[in-house]
N, C-alpha and C positions, 0 to 999 in steps of 0.2 A: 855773193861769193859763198860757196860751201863750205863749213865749218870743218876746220883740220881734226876736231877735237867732237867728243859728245857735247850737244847740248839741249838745253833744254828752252820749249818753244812756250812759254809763256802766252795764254791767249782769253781772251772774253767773246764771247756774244751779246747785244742786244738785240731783243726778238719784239716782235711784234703780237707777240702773245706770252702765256705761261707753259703752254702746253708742246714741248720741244718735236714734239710729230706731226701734229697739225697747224700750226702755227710757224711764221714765216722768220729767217735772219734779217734784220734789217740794218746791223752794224757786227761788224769785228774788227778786233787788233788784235796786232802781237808784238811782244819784243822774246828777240833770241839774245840769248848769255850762255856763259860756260859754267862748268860747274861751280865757279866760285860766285857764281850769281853776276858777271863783268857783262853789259851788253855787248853784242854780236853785232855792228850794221847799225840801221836804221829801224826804229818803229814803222811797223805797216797800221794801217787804216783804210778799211774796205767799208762802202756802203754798199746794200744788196736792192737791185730794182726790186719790187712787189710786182706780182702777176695778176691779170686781170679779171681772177677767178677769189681774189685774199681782200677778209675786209678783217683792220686792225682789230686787236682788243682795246678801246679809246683810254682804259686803265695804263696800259703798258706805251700809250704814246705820253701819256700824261708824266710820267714816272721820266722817258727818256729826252721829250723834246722832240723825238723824231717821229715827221708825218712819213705817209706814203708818196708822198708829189718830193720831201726832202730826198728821201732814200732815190725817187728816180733820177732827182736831177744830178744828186753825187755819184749813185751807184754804176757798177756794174750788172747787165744780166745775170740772173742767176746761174749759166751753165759757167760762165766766166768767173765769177766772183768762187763758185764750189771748187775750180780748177784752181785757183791760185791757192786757196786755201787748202786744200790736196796736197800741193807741191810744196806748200810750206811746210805742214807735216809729215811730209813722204823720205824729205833728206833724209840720209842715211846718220844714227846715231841719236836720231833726235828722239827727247823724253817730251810729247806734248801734256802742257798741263795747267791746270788754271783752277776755280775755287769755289767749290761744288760741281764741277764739268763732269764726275762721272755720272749724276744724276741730271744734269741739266745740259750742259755745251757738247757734250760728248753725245749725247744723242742727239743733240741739231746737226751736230758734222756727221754721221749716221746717216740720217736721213735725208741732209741735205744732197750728200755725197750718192746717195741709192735714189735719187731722183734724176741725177745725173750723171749718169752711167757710170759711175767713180767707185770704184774698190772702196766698200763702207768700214772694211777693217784692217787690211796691210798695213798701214800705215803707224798701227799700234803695236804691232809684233816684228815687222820684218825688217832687213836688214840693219839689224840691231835697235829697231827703235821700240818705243814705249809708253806708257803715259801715266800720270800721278795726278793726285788730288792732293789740293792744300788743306782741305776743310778739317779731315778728320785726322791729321797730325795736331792739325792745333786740337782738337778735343785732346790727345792723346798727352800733347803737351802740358795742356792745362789742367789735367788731370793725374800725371806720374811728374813730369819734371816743368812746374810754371817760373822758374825763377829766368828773370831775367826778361821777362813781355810785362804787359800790362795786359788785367782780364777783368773785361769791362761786366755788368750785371742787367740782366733786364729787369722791368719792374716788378716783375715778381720774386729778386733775386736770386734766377737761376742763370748761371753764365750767357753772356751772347757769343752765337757763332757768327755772325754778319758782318762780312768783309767789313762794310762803315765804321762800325761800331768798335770793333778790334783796333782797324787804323786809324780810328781819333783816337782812340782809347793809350793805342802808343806812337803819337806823334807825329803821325803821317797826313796829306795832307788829303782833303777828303772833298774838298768845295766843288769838285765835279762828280761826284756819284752818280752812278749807272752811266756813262759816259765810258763805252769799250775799253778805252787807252788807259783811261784815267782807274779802271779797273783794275786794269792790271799792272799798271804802277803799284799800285798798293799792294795786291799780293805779291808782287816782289817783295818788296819793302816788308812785308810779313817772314818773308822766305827767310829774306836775309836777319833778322834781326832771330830767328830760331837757329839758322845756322851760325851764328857769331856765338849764342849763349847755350843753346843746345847740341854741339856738334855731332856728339854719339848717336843721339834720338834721330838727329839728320840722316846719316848715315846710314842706322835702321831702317828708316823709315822708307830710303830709297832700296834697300834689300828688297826688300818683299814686293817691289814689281816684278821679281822674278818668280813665277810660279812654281816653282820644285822649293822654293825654302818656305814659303805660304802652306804647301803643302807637306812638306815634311812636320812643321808646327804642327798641322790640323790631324796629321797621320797618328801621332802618339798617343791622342786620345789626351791627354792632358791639361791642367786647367790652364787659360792663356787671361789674357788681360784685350778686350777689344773695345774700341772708339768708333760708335756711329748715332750718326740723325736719329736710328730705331730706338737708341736707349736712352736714359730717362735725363734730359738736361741738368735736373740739379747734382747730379754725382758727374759733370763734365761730359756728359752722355759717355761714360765709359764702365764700362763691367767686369767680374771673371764671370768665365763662359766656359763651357767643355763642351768640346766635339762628339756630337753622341751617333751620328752614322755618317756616313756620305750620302749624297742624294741618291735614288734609286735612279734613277733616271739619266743623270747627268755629271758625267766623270769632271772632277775639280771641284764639284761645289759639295758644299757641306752645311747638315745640319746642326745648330748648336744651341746652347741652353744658357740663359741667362741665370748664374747661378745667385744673382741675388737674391731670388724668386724659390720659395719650396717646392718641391714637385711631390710631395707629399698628396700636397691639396687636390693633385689632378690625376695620381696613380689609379684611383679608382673607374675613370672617366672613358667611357666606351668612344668607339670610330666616331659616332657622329656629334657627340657632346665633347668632343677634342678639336672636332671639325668646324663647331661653332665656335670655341672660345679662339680660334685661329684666325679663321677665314672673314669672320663676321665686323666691320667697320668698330671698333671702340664705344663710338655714337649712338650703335645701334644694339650693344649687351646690354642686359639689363642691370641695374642699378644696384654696385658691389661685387660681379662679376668680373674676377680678375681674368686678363688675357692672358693666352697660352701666350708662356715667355719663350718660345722656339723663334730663330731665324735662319737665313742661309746666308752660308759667307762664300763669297765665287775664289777661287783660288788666282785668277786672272783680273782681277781688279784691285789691285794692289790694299788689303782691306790692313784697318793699323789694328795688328795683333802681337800681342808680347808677351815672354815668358813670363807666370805669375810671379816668379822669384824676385823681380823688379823691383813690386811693389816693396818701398822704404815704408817708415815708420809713420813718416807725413803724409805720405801718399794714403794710408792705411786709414788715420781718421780722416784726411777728407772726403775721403770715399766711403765711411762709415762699411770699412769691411772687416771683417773677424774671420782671419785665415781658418781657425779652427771649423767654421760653423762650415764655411764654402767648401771644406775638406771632406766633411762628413756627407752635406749633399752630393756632393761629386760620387764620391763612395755609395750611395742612394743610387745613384742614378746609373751607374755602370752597373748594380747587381740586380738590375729589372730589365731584361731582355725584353720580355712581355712589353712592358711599355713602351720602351724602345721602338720595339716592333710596327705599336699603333700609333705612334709617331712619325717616323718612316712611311707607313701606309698612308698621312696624312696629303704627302708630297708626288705617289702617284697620278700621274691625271696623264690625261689624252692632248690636254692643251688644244683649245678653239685657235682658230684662225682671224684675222683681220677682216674688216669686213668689207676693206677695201686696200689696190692694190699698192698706193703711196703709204700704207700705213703696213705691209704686210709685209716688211725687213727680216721681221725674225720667222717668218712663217716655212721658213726652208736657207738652205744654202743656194746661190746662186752655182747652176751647171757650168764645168769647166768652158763647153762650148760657148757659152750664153758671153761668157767672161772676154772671152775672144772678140765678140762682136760688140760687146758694150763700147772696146777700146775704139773699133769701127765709126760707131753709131757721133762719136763724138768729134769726129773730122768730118762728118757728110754735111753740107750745105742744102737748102731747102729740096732741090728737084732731084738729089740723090735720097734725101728722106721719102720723098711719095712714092719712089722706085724700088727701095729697099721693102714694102710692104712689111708685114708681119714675123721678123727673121730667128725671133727666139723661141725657142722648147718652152720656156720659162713662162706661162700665160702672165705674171706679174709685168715682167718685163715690155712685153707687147702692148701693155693697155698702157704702162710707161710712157714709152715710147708715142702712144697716141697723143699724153697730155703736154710731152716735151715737144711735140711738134706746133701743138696748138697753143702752146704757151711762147715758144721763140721764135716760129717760124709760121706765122698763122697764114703767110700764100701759099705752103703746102696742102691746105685742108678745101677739098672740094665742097659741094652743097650737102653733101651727106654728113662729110665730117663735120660740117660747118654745126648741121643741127644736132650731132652729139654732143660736141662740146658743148654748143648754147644750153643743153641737157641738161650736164652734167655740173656746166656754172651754175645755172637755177639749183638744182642740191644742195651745191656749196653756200650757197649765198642766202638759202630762204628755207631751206625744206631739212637736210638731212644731218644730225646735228652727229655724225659719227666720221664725216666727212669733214667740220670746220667745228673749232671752239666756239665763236659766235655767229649767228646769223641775222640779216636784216631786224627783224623787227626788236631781237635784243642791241641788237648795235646801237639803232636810233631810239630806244628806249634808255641806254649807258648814257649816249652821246646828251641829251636829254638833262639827263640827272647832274650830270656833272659840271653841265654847263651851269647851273642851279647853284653847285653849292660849289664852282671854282669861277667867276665872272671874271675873272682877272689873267684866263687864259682867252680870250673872245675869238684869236687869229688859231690857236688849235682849234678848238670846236669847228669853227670854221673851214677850215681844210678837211676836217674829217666829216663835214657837210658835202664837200666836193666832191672829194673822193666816193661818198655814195653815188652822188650822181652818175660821177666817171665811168661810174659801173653801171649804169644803166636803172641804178635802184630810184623809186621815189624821192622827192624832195622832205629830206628830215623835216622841215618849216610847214609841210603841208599838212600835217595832222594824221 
């Protein structure tokens, strides 16, 4: 039944890799609630078939329990399993949302959704709906207002963000980790125990899905207080930051400066020595080379930023900030246009393309046309598929289109198609590693090692023995 009322769709993935592009769903849940956190219905539980072309990460079976022979015999096809999950998110009013998903779940439904013909983004904006992340409220919480949770420490004693860790930490019950449902049981159970002791920060923090008050903050130029993964765990991964331009390129997003960090040190620092201390892996600057503290905040991904006036007394030394000092850089940094400048020049680019066309989501907007016949493509049965030939402008779409036919509908494909695809599996599976996170010879080299130092899983190993064959690949036991 459709919810008379907003609400919000509460959801996990486990994947069959790390890599939410290349790598396949192989579990999701949801539970729907209303705003006061009350369930809606019933929990869903979807398992997604694997395709004949996907060999696991043996890491990420390890972690869930789930093979690929499990996922078929529970699952749904994938054009099926993306449809459901669509329409879950589609209801009108709903905020979907779940714990880290803007960087991780939110691009499996992305890409799952753009592999099958499904609108990869309506569903986040349109009729009133939206979506939130729980990750980086709780930075924000633990960081400006922790009373009231419990904030657990890693061993290095810098806070842990990790769903587990947090829900043991305060009380929740944890003995199924990475288990979809049991996922997001827990970030409920998160949600609610910040909206019970935090209600105002709640509140807040649902504001700024709205991009005009995101934006109106970032428009003043002003110092704000922001909560992400990019900033440094021991201060809660939370900073003051000042907005020092907009992107050139790209209306809503914005570039901002971590003002814990001098900019002193880097005023001096031409296009291409700014270029390095930016672009270049951490791993890979030389030794005492501080990174440019520059990031982009999207004004449409609900990013947790708050006015610096916030910051209390407590908040101030656990964050070890000195309004005074932050005031003066700020004041730095607004009276150097110049640098500003080469700043800003940093974030120009041309932007390359994918290199292939299941990966190539952001490489354009889908043609109004194309949009039309995607809805099409997804009611034709196999012998209106070989009929419809090649029907989109969109070249992404048509080679799409090739691999949906030969992944759900494989007596569509003649002896030509036949040996594309057999092609394009060998890539995947052996040769082309831009195409799949793992391929054969690392797979059964993992599969290998694990088995080594876990004997006490002997029936996974074993299935992910199968599953090579299934595919056509060598026998992992043969050497």
């Amino acid at each position: 039944m459709k919810p008379s009322r907003p609400s919000f769709l509460w959801h996990d993935y486990e994947t069959f890799g790390a890599d939410p592009r290349r790598d396949r769903p192989a579990q999701f849940a949801a539970i729907r609630t209303d705003d006061n956190l009350a369930p809606i219905g019933d929990p869903v539980v979807l398992y997604c078939q694997p395709s004949p072309d996907m060999l696991p990460q043996p890491d990420a079976c390890l972690i869930t329990g789930i093979t690929p022979q499990m996922a078929r015999e529970r699952g749904l096809p994938e054009p099926a399993f993306a449809a459901h999950i669509h329409q879950l998110m589609s209801e009108p009013d709903t905020c979907s949302v779940g714990y880290n998903n803007f960087r991780f779940d939110d691009e499996v439904s992305r890409f799952l959704f753009w592999r099958n013909f499904l609108d990869p983004y309506a569903r986040e904006y349109s009729n009133g709906n939206s979506r939130f992340d729980l990750i980086d409220l709780m930075r924000m919480s633990c960081a400006l207002r922790p009373q009231g949770l419990n904030w657990p420490l890693r061993d290095d004693g810098k806070p842990s963000f990790r769903l587990e860790d947090l829900a043991a930490a305060n009380g929740l019950d944890v003995s199924r980790a990475h288990d979809a449902l049991a996922d997001v049981e827990a970030t409920i159970g998160l949600a609610r125990l910040l909206l019970k002791h935090q209600p105002r920060l709640w509140q807040w923090a649902l504001s700024l899905r709205q991009k005009h008050v995101v934006s109106a903050l970032l428009g003043k130029g002003e110092v704000l207080l922001h909560s992400s993964a990019r900033l440094s765990a021991s201060h809660c991964a939370t900073a003051p930051i000042l907005p020092v331009a907009p992107h050139p390129q790209f209306n809503g997003q914005w570039l901002v400066w971590n003002l814990n960090v001098d900019p002193d040190q880097f005023a001096g620092l031409d296009h291409e020595q700014l270029s390095d201390r930016l672009w270049t892996p951490s791993a890979d600057l030389p030794e005492g080379t501080e990174r440019l503290p520059v990031k982009l905040i999207r004004a449409n991904r609900c990013p947790m930023i708050s006015p610096f006036k916030v910051l209390d007394t407590e908040a101030r030394q656990r964050l070890a900030i000195d309004p005074d000092l932050i005031t003066r850089r700020a004041a730095r940094l607004r009276s150097d246009s110049a640098f500003i400048g080469r700043l800003t020049d940093l974030f120009e680019t041309s932007g390359g393309q994918a290199p292939d066309p299941e990966l190539a989501l952001y490489d354009g907007f889908i043609p109004r046309g194309d949009q039309q016949t995607m809805a099409r493509i997804r009611q034709l049965d196999a012998a209106a598929l070989i009929r419809i030939g090649e029907p989109f402008s969109d070249r992404r779409l048509n080679e799409l289109l090739f691999r949906y036919r030969a992944r759900h509908f494989p007596d569509s494909l003649d002896a030509d198609d036949q040996a594309r695809w057999q092609t394009l599996r060998r890539r995947r599976l052996l040769e082309d590693p831009e195409l799949a996170s793992i391929r054969w010879p690392e797979y059964r080299a993992r599969v290998a090692e694990l088995r080594r130092s876990h004997p006490d899983h002997g029936e996974l190993w074993r299935a992910l023995d199968d599953w090579a064959i299934e595919l056509g690949l060598t026998n992992p036991n043969a050497g």
